[in-house]
C-alpha positions as CSV (number, residue, x, y, z in Angstrom):
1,X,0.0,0.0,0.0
2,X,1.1,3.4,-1.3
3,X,1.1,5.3,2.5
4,X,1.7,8.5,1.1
5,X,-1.3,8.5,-1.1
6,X,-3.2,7.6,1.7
7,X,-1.8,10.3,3.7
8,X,-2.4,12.5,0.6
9,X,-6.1,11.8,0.6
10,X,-6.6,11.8,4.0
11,X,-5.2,14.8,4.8
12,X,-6.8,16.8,1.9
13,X,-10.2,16.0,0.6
14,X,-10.3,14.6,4.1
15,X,-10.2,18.2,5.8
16,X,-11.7,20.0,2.8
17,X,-14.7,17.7,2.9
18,X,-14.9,16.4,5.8
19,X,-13.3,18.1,8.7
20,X,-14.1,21.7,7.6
21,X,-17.5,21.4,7.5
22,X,-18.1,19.4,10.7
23,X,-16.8,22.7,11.8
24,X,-19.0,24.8,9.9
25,X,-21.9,22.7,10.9
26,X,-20.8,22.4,14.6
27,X,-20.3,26.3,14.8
28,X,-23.9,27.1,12.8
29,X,-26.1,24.4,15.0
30,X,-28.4,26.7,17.1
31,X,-28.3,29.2,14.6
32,X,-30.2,30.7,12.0
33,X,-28.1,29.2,9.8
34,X,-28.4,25.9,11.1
35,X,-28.3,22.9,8.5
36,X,-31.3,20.9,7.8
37,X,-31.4,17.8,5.4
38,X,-33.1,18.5,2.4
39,X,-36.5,16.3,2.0
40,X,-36.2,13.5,-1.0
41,X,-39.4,15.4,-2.8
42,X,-37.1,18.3,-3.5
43,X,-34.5,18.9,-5.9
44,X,-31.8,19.5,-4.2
45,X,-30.9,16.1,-3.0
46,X,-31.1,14.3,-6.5
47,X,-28.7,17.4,-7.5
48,X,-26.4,16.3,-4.6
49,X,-26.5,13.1,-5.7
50,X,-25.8,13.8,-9.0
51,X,-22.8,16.4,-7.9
52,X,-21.0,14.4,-5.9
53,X,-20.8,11.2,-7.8
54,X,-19.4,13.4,-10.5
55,X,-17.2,15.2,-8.0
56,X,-16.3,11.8,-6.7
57,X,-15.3,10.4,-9.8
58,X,-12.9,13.4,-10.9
59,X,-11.5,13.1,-7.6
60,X,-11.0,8.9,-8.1
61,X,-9.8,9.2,-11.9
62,X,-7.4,12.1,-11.1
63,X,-5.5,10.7,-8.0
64,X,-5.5,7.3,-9.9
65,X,-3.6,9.2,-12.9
66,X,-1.3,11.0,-10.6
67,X,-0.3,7.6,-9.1
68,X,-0.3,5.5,-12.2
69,X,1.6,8.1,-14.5
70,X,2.7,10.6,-12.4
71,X,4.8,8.6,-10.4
72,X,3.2,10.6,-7.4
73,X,0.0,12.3,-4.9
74,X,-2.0,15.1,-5.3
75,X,0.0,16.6,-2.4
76,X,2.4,19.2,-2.5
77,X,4.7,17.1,-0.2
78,X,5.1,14.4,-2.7
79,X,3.9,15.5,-5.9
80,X,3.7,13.7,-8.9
81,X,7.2,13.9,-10.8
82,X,6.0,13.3,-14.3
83,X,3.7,16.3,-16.2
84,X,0.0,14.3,-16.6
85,X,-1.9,15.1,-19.8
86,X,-4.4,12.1,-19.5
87,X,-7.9,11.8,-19.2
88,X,-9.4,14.6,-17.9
89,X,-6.3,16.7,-17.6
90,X,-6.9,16.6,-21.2
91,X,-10.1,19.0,-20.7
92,X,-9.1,21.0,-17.3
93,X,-5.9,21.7,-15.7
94,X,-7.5,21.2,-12.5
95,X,-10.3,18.2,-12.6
96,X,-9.0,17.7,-9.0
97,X,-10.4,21.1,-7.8
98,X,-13.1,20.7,-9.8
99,X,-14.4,17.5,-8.1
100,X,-13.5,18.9,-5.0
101,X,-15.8,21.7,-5.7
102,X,-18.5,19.4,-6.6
103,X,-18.8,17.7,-3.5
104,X,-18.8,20.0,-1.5
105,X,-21.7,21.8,-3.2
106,X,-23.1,18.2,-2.9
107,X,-22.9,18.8,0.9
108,X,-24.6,22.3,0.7
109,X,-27.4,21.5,-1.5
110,X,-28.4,18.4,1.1
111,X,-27.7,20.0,4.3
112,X,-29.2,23.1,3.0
113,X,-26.1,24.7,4.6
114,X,-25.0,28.6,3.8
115,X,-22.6,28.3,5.5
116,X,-21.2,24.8,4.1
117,X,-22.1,27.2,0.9
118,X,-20.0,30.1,2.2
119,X,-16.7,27.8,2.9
120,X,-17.4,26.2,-0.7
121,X,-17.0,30.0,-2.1
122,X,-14.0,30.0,-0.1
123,X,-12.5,27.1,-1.0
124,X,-12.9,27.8,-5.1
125,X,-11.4,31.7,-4.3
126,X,-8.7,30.3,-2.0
127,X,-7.7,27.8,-5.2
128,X,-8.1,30.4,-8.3
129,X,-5.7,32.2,-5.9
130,X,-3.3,30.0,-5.2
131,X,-3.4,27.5,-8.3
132,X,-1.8,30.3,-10.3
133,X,0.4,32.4,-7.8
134,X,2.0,29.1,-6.2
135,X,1.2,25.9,-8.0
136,X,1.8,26.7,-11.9
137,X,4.8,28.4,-11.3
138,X,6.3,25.5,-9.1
139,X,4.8,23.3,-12.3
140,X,6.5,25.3,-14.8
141,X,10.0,24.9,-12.5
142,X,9.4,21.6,-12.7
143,X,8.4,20.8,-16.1
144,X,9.4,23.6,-18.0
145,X,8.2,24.2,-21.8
146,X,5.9,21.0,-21.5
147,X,3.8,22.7,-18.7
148,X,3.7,25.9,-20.3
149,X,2.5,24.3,-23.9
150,X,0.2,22.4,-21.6
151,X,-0.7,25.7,-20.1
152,X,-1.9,27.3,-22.8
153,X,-3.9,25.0,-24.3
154,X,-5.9,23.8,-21.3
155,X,-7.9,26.3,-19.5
156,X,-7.0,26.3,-15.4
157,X,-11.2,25.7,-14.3
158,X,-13.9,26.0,-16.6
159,X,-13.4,22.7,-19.1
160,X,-12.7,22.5,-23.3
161,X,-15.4,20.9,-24.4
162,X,-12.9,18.8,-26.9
163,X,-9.6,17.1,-25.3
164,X,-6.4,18.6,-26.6
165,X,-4.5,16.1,-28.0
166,X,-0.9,17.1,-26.4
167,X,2.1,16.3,-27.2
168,X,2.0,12.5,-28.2
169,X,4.3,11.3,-25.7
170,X,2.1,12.4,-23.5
171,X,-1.2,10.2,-25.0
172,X,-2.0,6.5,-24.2
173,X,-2.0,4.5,-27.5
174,X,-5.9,4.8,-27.7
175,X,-5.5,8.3,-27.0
């Protein structure tokens, strides 16, 4: 077993998701802005539903990448030490963040939570802040010219609708 991808995980979908917003939820209870589970007859649960298996998938498929052909974790402590153009990288320079974003909007929409809503904001700033401030320039250190072809091709949040094709050493032979 790969202990720093289970460290990797743990520590940070495991705080974004999970220990974050017991706080937010622990701090809110009593409040107005108390959560309350959303009833099945409405919406916002089969939204949930349909957020987070998304989100949860993105966040499967990406670490799996990093691991498989990255030769590394999503962590900044032992990140990945080949450039991943695979998949969903393909589409989004961040599909991590993006699942990450998903699920916890999953976790707003069936808590009915502002607050888990307000830390969701939060996150997404705190990452279009610090994705290109810290992370692409420690990328383009790392990778040089690959990551910045990469770069501009492959839009940092919002999706291509088509893959870029990349450079072809960078494609799986059914790629």
């Amino acid at each position: 077993m790969d202990w720093g991808l289970v460290r990797a995980i743990v520590v940070l979908p495991g705080t974004v998701l999970v220990f974050v917003p017991a706080v937010v939820l622990w701090l809110s209870h009593g409040t107005s802005a108390q959560a309350s589970v959303a009833g099945a007859g409405e919406a916002a649960p089969w939204l949930a539903v349909v957020a987070a298996t998304v989100g949860l998938w993105l966040a499967v498929w990406t670490v799996r990448l990093f691991a498989t052909y990255g030769d590394g974790t999503p962590a900044p402590w032992e990140p990945p030490a080949k450039l991943v153009v695979r998949g969903p990288y393909r589409h989004v320079r961040n599909p991590m963040i993006s699942g990450v974003v998903l699920m916890l909007g999953a976790e707003a929409l069936v808590l009915q939570s502002w607050p888990l809503a307000a830390w969701l904001a939060f996150f997404f700033a705190a990452n279009a802040i610090y994705i290109p401030v810290v992370e692409e320039r420690g990328l383009e250190k790392r990778f040089g010219d690959d990551y910045r072809t990469y770069k501009a091709n492959v839009p940092r949040l919002i999706p291509r609708l088509t893959a870029w094709p990349g450079p072809a050493r960078h494609r799986a032979p059914n790629e």
